[in-house]
N, C-alpha and C positions, 0 to 999 in steps of 0.2 A: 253193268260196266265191269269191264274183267281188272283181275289184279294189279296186270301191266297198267292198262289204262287209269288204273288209280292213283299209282306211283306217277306214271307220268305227270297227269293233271297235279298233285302236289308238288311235284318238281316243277311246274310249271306258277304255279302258285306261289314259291318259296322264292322264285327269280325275279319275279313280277315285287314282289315284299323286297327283295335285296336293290332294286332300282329304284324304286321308290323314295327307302333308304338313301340309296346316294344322291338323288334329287334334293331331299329335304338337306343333304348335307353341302348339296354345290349352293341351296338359295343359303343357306345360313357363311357361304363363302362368300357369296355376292355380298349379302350385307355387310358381313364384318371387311370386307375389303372399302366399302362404302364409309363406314362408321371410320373405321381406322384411315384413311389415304391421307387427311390433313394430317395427319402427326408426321405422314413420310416427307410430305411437299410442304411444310410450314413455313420455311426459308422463302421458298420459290413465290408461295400467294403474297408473303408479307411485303416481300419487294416487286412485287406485279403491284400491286395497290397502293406501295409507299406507303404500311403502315409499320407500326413493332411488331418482334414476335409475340409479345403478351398479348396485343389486341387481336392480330392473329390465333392466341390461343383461343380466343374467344370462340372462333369456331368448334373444338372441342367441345366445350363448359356449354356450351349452349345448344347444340345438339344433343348431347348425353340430360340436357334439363328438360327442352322437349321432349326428350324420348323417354322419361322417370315421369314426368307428369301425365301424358297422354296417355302412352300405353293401358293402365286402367282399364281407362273408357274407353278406347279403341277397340281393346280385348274382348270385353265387354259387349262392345257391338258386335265385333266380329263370331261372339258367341251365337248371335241370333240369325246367321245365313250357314248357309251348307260350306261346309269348308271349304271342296274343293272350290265351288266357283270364286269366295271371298279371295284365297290367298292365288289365284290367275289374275282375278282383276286387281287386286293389292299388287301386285307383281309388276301389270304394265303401266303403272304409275309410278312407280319405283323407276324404272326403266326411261319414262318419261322425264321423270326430275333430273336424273343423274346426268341427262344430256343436257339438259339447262343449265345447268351447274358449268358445264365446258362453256357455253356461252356469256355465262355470267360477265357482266361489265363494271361494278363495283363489289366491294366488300358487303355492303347491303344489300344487295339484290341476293350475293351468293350464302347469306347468314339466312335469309328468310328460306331460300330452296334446301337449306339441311337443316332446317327446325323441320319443313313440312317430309322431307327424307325418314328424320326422326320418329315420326308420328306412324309414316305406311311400315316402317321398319320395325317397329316394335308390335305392330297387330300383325304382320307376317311372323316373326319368329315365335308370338305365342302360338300359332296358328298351326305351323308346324312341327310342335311341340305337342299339341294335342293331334296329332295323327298319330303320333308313337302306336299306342295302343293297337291301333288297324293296321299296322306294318310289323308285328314284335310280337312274341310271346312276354307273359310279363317277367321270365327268369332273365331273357332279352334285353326287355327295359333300359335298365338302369346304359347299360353298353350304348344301345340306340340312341339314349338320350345323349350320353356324353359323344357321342359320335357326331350327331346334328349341331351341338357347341363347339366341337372342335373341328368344324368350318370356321367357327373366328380363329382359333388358331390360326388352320389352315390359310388363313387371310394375311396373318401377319408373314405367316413364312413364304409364301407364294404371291400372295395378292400385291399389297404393299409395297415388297423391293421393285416387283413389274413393273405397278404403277409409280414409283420413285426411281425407275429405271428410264422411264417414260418421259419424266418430268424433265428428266435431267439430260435427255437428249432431243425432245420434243416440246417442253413447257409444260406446266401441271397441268392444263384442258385437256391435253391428251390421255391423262390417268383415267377421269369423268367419262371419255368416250372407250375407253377399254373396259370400264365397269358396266356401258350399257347394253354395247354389244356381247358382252358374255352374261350377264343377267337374262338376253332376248334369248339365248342358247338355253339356258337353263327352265326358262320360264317353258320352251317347249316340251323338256324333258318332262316336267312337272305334270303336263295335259296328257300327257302318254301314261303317264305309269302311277299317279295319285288316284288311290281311290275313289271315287265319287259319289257313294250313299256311305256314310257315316251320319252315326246316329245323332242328333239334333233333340234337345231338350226344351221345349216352348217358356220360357221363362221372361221373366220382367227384366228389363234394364236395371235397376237402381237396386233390384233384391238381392243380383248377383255378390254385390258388395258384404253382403252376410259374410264372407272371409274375413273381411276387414276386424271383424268383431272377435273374430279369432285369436288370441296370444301367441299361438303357435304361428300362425302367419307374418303376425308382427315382429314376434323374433326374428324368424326367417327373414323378412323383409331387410332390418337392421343390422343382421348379420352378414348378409351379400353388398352393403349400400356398403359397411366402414370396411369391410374386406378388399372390395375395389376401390374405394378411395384410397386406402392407404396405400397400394399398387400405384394408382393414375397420377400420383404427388407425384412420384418418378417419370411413370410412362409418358404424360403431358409432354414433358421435356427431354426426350431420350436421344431425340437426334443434338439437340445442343451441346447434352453431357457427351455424347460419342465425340463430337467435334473437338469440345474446349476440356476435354478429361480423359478420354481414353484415347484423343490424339488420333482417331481416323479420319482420314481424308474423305472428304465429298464425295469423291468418286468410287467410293468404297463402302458408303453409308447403306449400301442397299445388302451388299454382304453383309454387314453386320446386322441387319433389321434381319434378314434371314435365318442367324443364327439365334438371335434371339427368338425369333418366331419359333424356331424350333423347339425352346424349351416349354413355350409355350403350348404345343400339341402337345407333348409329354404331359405337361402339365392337366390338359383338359382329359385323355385317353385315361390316367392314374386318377382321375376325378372320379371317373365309371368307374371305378375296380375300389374305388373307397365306398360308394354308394350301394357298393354289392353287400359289404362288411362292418356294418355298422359306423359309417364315415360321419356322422355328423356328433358321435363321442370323440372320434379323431383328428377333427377339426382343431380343435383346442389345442395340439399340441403342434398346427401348422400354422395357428397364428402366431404362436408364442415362437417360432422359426421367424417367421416374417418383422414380428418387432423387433428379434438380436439383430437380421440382417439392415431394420431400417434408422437402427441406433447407432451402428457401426457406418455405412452408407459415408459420410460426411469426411470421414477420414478412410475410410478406401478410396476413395476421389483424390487424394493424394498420390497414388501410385496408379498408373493405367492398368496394370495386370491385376491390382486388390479391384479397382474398379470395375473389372468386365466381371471377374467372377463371382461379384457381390449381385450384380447387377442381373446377370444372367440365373443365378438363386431365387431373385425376384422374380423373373420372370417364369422359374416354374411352379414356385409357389403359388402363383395369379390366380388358378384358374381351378384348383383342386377342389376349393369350397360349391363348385355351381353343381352339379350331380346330385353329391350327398344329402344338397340343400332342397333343390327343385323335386327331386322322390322322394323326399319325406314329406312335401309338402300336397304333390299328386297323390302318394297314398290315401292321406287318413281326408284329401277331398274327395274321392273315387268314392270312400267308405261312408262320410259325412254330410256332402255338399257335390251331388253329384252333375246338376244342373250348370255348375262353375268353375270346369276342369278349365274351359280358352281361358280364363279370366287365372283361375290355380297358375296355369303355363305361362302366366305374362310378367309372374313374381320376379324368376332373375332378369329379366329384361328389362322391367323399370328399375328395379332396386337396384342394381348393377349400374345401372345409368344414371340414377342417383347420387351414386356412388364416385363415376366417373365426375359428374361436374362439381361433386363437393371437392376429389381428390384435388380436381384440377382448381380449383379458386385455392384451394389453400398453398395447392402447390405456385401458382403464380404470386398468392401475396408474400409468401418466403421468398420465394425469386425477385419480384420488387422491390425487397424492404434488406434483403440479406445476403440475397445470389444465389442459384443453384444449386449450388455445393450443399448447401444443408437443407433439401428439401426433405430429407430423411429423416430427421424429428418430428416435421408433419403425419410423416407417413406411420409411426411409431406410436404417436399418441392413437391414431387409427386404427390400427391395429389389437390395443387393448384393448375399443369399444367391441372391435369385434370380437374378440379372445372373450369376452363380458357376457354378450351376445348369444354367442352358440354354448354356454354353462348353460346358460337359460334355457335355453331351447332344449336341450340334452336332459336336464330335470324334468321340463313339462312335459317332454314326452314321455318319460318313465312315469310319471303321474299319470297319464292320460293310459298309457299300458301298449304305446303305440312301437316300443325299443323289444 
């Protein structure tokens, strides 16, 4: 093969990696457009079904509990088939449900269809999380990765207001059927351009849990779980605070979900470039941000202007911790535990989701017992488990010689 020919065939190899890429990043849009749409349309379900917003919130808290419990063992499973084909057929069940979801005719029927959401949703995102590697160099890495999470992002900024755009001029079923026709889109990109022998390690169900036994895991775990809670306190309730606090109009709720969103990409994009730099020493100094803003919180709700830009600090703070967290956790398993990279990739997924439904009960029992306005001391005490957290974790790795 001549020289040209070389170059080409890697240029051709390098495009085939860069699609693949945005594949793994439009499914990780699909979902977090999925995960996230009740927060935009929470209004519109609660008075479809004539219940509260708090029971309403139920659909959060309880999706984000499925999806922190399951994950695991889903990962788990999904560790013992060939990737590619696990996360196509993971995919068209995905796709499946979210149409049902439009159909749904009670609050029960639609609570059981996003717990089972929950469950495909969180073996798909480890899933494609472990493809990093067969897409990326590992100087790459850390980029790729924050790149595939910042499809949630990308969800709140883009997906979201759509879907909340949707709602508000066609009913929230219409959000459901835009999530499942562009998931079908995506799903085909995926069969195009996902690699398909990736190497498979024959291991036992129950062994893979050897992480578990890990400290360093468990830190990590604990440190994503009170990181996102103490965010979802807020997040839970964001279209109400917009309404009753920062005084936007309904029909403008989708701009502002937008703008929020935005800080949010920022937020997950600066995730990868801490994860480059020794990010999980850094951590510590972005929870210790996160507590001043969610101490203060209660009284910037007093003025709409202190409220957007208290609020919108939250939200770039949100998302910095998932990178720094998830590659130091894929490292020393790559190096330790190599048989349990799907199950390594599914840590921010559950723990994050963990995270979401503790944020969100604590945030509802404040809102029940005291009102909205101060769901920011929930969020605060949160915050220092996590500030806690990542000490810990930051020591045991210098013990272990992993920094």
């Amino acid at each position: 093969m001549s020289v040209l020919e070389d170059s080409i065939s890697e240029v051709k190899k390098e495009e085939n990696k860069l699609l693949a890429i945005i594949a793994l990043v439009l499914l990780s849009f699909a979902l977090g457009t999925s995960e996230f749409i009740v927060i935009g349309v929470l209004t519109e379900i609660a008075e479809s079904f004539n219940i509260t917003e708090v029971k309403a919130g139920g659909l959060v808290s309880m999706f984000a509990l499925a999806y922190s419990v399951c994950t695991p063992f889903s990962a788990a499973i999904a560790g013992k088939f060939n990737r590619f084909h696990f996360i196509i057929f993971a995919s068209i069940i995905f796709i499946i449900l979210n149409f049902l979801c439009s159909l749904a005719y009670n609050y029960t029927f639609l609570l059981i269809l996003r717990m089972l959401i929950a469950v495909i949703s969180g073996s798909l995102i480890s899933v494609s999380i472990s493809f990093s590697p067969y897409v990326s160099s590992k100087e790459k890495r850390p980029m790729v990765v924050a790149w595939i999470y910042s499809g949630f992002s990308i969800a709140s900024i883009f997906g979201v207001p759509i879907g909340t755009t949707l709602s508000y001029n066609f009913g929230w079923r219409s959000s459901f059927v835009f999530i499942s026709i562009f998931s079908a889109v995506m799903t085909v990109l995926m069969f195009i351009t996902l690699p398909r022998n990736t190497v498979s390690h024959k291991v036992k169900l129950l062994s893979q849990f050897v992480l578990f036994k890990d400290i360093r895991f468990i830190l990590s775990t604990f440190t994503i779980l009170f990181g996102a809670a103490s965010s979802y306190v807020l997040y839970t309730y964001l279209k109400p605070i917009f309404l009753d606090y920062v005084h936007i109009p309904n029909k403008y709720i989708s701009a502002a979900l937008l703008v929020f969103g935005i800080t949010v990409l920022f937020s997950n994009l600066l995730s990868g470039k801490l994860a480059e730099h020794n990010g999980v020493y850094r951590l510590r100094f972005i929870f210790i941000m996160q507590f001043l803003c969610m101490i203060i919180l209660p009284f910037a709700l007093l003025n709409y202007v202190s409220a957007a830009i208290v609020i919108l600090i939250i939200g770039f703070l949100m998302y910095l911790m998932n990178s720094p967290v998830q590659l130091n956790i894929l490292d020393f398993t790559e190096k330790e535990y190599p048989s349990c990279l799907t199950l390594a990739s599914s840590n921010n997924s559950f723990s994050f989701n963990f995270g979401i439904a503790l944020g969100s009960f604590v945030g509802s029992s404040i809102f029940d017992n005291f009102g909205v306005r101060f769901v920011g001391f929930g969020g605060a005490v949160l915050s220092v488990l996590a500030f806690l957290c990542v000490v810990m974790l930051y020591n045991k790795n210098k013990s272990s010689s992993n920094v």
